[in-house]
N, C-alpha and C positions, 0 to 999 in steps of 0.2 A: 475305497471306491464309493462313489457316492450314487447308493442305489436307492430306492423308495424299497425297504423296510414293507411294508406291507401288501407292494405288487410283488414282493419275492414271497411271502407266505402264502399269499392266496394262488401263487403257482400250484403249491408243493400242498394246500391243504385239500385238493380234489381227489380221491381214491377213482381210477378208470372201475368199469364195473365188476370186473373181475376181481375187485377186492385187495387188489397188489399194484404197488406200481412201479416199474419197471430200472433199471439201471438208468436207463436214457435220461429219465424223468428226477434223479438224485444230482447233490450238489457234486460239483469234481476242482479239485486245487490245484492250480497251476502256479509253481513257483509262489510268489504273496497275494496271490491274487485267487478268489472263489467265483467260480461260476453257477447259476441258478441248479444248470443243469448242462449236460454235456455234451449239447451243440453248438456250433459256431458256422457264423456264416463266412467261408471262404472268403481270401481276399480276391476276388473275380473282377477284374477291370468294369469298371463302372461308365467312364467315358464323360462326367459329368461335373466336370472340374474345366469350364472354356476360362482363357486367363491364369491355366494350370494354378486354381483358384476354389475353393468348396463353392458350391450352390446351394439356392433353394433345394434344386431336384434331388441333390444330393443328401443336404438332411433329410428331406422326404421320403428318400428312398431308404437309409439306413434306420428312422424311426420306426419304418411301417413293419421293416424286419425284425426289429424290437417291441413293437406292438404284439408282434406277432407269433412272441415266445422262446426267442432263440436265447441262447445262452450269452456268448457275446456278438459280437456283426464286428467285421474286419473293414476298413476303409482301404481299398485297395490302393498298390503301388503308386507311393508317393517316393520320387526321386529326392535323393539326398543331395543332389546337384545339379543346375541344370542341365551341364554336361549330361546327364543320366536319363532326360526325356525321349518317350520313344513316338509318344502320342502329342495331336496340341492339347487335348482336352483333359491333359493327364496333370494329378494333384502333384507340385514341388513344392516343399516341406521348407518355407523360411519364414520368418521373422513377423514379416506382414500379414501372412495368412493366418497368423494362431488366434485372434479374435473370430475369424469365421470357423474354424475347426472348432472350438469352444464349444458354440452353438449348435454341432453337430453332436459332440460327446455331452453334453448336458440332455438333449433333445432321447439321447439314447439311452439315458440313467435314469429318465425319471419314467422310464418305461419297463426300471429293471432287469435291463442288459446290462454284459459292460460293455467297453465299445476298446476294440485296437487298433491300428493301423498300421499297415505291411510297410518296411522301407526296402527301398533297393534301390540298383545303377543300371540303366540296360546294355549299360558297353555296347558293343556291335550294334546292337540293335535298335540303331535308329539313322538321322540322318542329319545333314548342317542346317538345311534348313528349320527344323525343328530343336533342335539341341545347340545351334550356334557357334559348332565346331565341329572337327573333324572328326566323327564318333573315335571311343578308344575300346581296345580290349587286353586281354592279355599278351597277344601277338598281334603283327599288323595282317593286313588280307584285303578280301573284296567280301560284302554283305550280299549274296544277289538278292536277299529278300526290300534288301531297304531302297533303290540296290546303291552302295555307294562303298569308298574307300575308308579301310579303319585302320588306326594310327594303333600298335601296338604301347601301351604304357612302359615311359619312362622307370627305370627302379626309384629314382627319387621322388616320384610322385602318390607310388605308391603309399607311405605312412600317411599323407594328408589326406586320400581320398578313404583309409581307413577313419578317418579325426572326424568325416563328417558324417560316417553313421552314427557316432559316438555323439555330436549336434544333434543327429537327427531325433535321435530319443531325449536329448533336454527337450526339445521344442514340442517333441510326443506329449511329456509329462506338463510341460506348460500350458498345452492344449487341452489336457482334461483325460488323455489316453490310460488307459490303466494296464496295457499290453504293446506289446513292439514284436513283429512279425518280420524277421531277415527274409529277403528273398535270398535264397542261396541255390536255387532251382531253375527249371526252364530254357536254360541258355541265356540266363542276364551274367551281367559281370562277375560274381562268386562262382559262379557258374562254368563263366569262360577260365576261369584260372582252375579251377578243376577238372577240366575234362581236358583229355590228352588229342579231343578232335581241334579245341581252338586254342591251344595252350603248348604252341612250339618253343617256348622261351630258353634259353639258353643259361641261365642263372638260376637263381638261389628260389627263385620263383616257378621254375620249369623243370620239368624231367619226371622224378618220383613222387609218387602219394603224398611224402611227405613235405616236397616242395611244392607242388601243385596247393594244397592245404595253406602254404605259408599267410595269402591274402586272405584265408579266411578266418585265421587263425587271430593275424593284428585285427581284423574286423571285429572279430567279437570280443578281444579285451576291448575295445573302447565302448562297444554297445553294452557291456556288461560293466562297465565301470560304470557309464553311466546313469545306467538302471537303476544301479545302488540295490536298494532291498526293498523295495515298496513297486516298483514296475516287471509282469511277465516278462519273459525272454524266451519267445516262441523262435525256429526256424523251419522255413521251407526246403525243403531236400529232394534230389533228383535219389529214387531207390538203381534207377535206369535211365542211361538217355535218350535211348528209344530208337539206336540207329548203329548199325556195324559199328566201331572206332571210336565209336563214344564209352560211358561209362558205363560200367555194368556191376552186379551186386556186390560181388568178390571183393571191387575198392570201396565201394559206394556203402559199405556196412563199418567200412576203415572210419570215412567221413561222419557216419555219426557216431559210432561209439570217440573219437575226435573230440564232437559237441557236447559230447557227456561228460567226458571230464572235462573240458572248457567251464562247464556248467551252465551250458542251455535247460531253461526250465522244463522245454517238449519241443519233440520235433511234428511235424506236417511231412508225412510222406508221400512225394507224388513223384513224377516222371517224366519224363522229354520235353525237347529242344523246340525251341519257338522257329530257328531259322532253317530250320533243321527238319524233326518230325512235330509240327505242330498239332496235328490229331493223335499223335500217343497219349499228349496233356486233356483234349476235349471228348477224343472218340465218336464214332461217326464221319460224316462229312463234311465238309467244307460246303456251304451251299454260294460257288460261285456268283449263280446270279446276284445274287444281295450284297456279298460282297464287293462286287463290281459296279451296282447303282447306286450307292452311297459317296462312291471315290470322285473326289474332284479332279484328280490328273488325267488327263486322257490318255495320256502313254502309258501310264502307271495299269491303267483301269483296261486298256487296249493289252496289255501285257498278261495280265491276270486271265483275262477271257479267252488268249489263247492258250495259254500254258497252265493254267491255275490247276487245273486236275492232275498235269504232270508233278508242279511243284508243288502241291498239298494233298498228298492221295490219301483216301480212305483209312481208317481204322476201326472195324467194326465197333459198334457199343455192345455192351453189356453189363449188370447191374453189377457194383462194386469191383470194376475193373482190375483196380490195382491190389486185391487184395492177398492174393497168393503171392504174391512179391513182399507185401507188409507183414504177413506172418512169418518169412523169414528174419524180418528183422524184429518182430515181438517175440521170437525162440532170442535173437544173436543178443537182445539189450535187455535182460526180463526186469530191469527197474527204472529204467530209463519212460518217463512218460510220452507215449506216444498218439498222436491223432492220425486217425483216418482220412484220406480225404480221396473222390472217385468214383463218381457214376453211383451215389444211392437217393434211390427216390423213393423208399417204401420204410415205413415203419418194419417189417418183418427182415426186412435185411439191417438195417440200422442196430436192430436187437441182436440180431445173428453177427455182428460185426463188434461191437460191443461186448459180447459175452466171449470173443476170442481173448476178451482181454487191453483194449484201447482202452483209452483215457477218455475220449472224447470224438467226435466226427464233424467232417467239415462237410459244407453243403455251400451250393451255388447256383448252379439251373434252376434246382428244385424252389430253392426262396425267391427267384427273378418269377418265375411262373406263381409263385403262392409265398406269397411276404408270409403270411396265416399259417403255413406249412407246420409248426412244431407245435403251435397249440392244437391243430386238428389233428395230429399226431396223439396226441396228449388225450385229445377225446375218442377216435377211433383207435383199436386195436389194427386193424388193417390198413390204414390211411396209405396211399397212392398219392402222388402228384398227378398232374395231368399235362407234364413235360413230356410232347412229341419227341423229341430230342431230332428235330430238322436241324437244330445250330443257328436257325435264322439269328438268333442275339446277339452270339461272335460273329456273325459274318457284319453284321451293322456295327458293333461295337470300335470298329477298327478307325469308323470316319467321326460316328454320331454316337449318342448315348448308347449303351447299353439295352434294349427291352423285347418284351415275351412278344410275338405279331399276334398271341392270344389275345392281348392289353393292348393294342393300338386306339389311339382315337381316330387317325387315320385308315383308310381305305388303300392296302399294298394293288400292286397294279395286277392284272392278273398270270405276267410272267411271273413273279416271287410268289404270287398263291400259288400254283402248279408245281412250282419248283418246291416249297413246303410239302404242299400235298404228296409229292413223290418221296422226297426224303421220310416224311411221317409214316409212309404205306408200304415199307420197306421191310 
């Protein structure tokens, strides 16, 4: 990995004042790959890829979180195809873009991060107009989230669309990546072939655990072949799907001990369904308004504003969410490396989460609101973000970039400040 040597020691040569410093703050090994120290910044849709193409804002944004201490920074869900698109602004991982990723994974090394990038397919989860076909998933149906009609996959389609996550990480390493992060979580397409909510299929592919598993199964021989031994091999994992019918620990501990012997280097433990129960993943609320000022469809945006509360209800927050689900699976896998990732925003939890024994923790609110977050971490014992957690960022992120309304240069109108202010006052 091509890191600057002497921004990685002068991390590590500052004792906090208390004379000790802390796990947080030591290197951790993933697979061939060492990290400074053992944060990572989530791969949290960015929205900042127009052209499904890197940007300025993009490396901008993933430097600043490398400036700013993390261990490594994830460049979020980039489509192995573009059948797989679910955003327009969303990164597709081919050929012509590996000169601009470069420039992003350089921009990130010489800040002494390393830097990775999530792949996945969103199956269902999108629409023709955006993906250029008739979405596909494990079985066919209706998406009301997108809302549109989805073409169950062919069985002979399947090996090919496993061939191009196995592309997808040549083109990672071409890029300058030193990690590959599966979506295998949320209700994308690994997803949908594993959970018995979207995955009626009739064959070799459908029914039991161990046919369910089968898409995930040729997926990671190819992303593990061609990783070779010089690239991580992170996945994302649903622990729960977050809704009756979905998946629950009992299989979902089948599935990673699965990746273990596959040989995934660590897994990312997190939880529910994007089309499904979207605030089991984020927590809190959905702040309709923002969500709906952003949308350029009027029916779309008309549909939202009456129904949005019905179809995206609540999930209260609280600090480190998912974590009593991920200690069942730090008892079920005790050598298996595992990261955290869900709701922490304080040094004091991060250490308390860490000492149960993780590998590492993933963060994403908390670095959108404070790129700076793990180096003042670093220097406070106590360090806090200053994440409201309104959600204002997901609910924007869905039209436009990603960002905190902390950091606008813009003036929000004052329906989405009230609506803020209420979420925040809650």
């Amino acid at each position: 990995m091509n890191i600057d040597t002497d921004v990685t020691m002068n991390f590590f040569s500052g004792e906090r004042k208390s004379g000790t410093v802390s796990k947080l703050f030591t290197p951790v090994r993933i697979g061939p790959l060492t990290l400074r120290n053992r944060t990572i910044r989530s791969a949290a849709f960015e929205g900042m890829c127009p052209g499904n193409a890197p940007s300025q804002m993009l490396l901008d944004y993933h430097r600043s979180v490398a400036a700013g201490g993390i261990g490594m920074t994830t460049v979020a869900y980039a489509s192995v195809a573009k059948s797989g698109l679910s955003f327009p602004r969303q990164l597709w991982l081919r050929p012509e873009i590996i000169p601009g990723l470069r420039e992003v994974t350089n921009a990130v090394h010489r800040e002494g991060a390393a830097a990775g990038i999530q792949i996945g397919h969103c199956g269902n989860m999108s629409h023709k107009s955006i993906c250029g076909v008739t979405p596909i998933s494990a079985s066919s149906g209706f998406n009301i989230y997108s809302p549109t009609w989805v073409r169950g996959m062919k069985k002979e389609e399947i090996p090919e669309m496993a061939r191009a996550y196995g592309r997808a990480v040549n083109m990672a390493r071409e890029a300058g990546f030193d990690a590959v992060e599966v979506h295998a979580g949320h209700g994308y397409l690994i997803s949908q072939f594993l959970s018995p909510y979207t995955n009626h299929r009739k064959d070799e592919y459908g029914g039991s655990l161990e046919n369910r598993m089968r898409f995930m199964d040729e997926v990671m021989l190819e992303v593990l072949k061609a990783a070779g031994d010089d690239m991580a091999v992170i996945v994302k994992m649903n622990m729960r799907d977050g809704f009756r019918g979905g998946m629950e620990i009992n299989e979902t501990i089948g599935v990673a001990r699965r990746l273990e012997q596959l040989g995934a280097h660590a897994l990312v433990l997190s939880g529910g369904f994007v089309s499904k129960a979207p605030m089991y993943v984020m927590r809190g609320a959905m702040p309709i308004k923002a969500l709906t000022y952003y949308m350029d469809c009027w029916w779309l945006k008309l549909g939202v504003k009456l129904a949005g509360r019905m179809m995206i209800p609540s999930v209260p927050f609280e600090e480190a969410y998912f974590l009593e689900d991920a200690l069942k699976f730090r008892t079920a896998l005790p050598a298996m490396p595992l990261i955290y990732v869900g709701g922490l925003v304080s040094r004091t939890k991060i250490d308390e989460v860490l000492g149960y024994g993780f590998e590492a923790v993933q963060m994403a609110r908390a670095l959108l609101n404070e790129p700076g977050f793990v180096n003042r971490m670093h220097a406070e014992e106590n360090a806090r973000c200053n994440c409201g957690h309104s959600n204002y960022c997901i609910g924007r992120m869905y039209s436009i970039e990603m960002a905190c309304h902390q950091h606008l240069r813009e003036k929000l109108p004052p329906c989405l400040q009230k609506e803020i202010g209420k979420l925040e006052n809650k």
